[in-house]
BABA-688005 format. One line per 2 residues: number of its first residue (from 0); their letters; for each residue z, y, x of C-alpha. Coordinates in nm, 2 decimals. Example, Ala and Ser with C-alpha at 12.3 -4.5 7.8 and 13.67 -1.06 7.14 Angstrom:
// BABA-688005
0) as) 0.78,-0.45,1.23 | 0.71,-0.11,1.37
***
This chain:
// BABA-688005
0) xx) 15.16,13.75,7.88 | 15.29,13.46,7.76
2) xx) 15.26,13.24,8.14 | 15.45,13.49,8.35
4) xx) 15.17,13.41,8.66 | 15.28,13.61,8.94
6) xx) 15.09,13.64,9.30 | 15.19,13.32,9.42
8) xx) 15.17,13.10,9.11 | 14.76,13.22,9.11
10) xx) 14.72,13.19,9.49 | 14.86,12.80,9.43
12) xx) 14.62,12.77,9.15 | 14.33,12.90,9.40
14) xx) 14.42,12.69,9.67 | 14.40,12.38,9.45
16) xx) 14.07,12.47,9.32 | 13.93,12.51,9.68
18) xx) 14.06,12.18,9.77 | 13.94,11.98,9.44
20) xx) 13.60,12.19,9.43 | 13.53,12.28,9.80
22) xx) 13.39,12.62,9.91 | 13.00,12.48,9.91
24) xx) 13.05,12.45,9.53 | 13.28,12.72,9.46
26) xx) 12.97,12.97,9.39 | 12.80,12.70,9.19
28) xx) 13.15,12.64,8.91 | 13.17,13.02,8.92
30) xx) 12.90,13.07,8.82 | 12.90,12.81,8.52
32) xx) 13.19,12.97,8.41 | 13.05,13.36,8.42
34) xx) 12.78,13.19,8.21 | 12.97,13.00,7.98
36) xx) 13.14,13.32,7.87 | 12.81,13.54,7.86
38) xx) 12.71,13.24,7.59 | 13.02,13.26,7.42
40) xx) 13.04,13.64,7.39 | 12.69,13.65,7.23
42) xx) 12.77,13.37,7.01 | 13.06,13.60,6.88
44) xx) 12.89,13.87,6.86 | 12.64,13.73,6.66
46) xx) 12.89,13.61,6.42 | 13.03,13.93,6.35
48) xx) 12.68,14.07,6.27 | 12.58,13.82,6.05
50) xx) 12.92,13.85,5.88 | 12.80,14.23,5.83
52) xx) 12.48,14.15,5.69 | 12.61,13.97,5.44
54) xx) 12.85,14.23,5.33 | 12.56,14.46,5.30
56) xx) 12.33,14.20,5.13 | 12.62,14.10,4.86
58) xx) 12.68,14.51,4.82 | 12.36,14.59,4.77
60) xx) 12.28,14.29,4.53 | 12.56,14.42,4.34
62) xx) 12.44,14.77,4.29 | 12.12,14.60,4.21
64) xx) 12.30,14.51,3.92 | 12.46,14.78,3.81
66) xx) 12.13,14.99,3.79 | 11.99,14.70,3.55
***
């Protein structure tokens, strides 16, 4: 891990988000952020199928043309 964050480091970093944010919109940001990453996983996931469907398409193209 290239931070090193122990306990207190990421207790600091929570107490500073509670005071910046404040515990009525705590819920609300953390949720934003859960989906945030829900987006970005799908988005990634679709990537790497659409990178695999055009392996298969260029593969079977080219044993298309073979056969001719």
């Amino acid at each position: 891990m290239p931070f090193h964050m122990g306990p207190m480091e990421i207790g600091l970093i929570l107490v500073i988000v509670l005071i910046v944010f404040g515990v009525g919109r705590l819920p609300q940001v953390g949720g934003a952020i859960g989906k945030s990453i829900r987006e970005f996983r799908k988005a990634r996931a679709g990537e790497e199928t659409e990178d695999k469907d055009k392996d298969v398409a260029k593969s079977s193209e080219t044993e298309a043309k073979d056969k001719s």
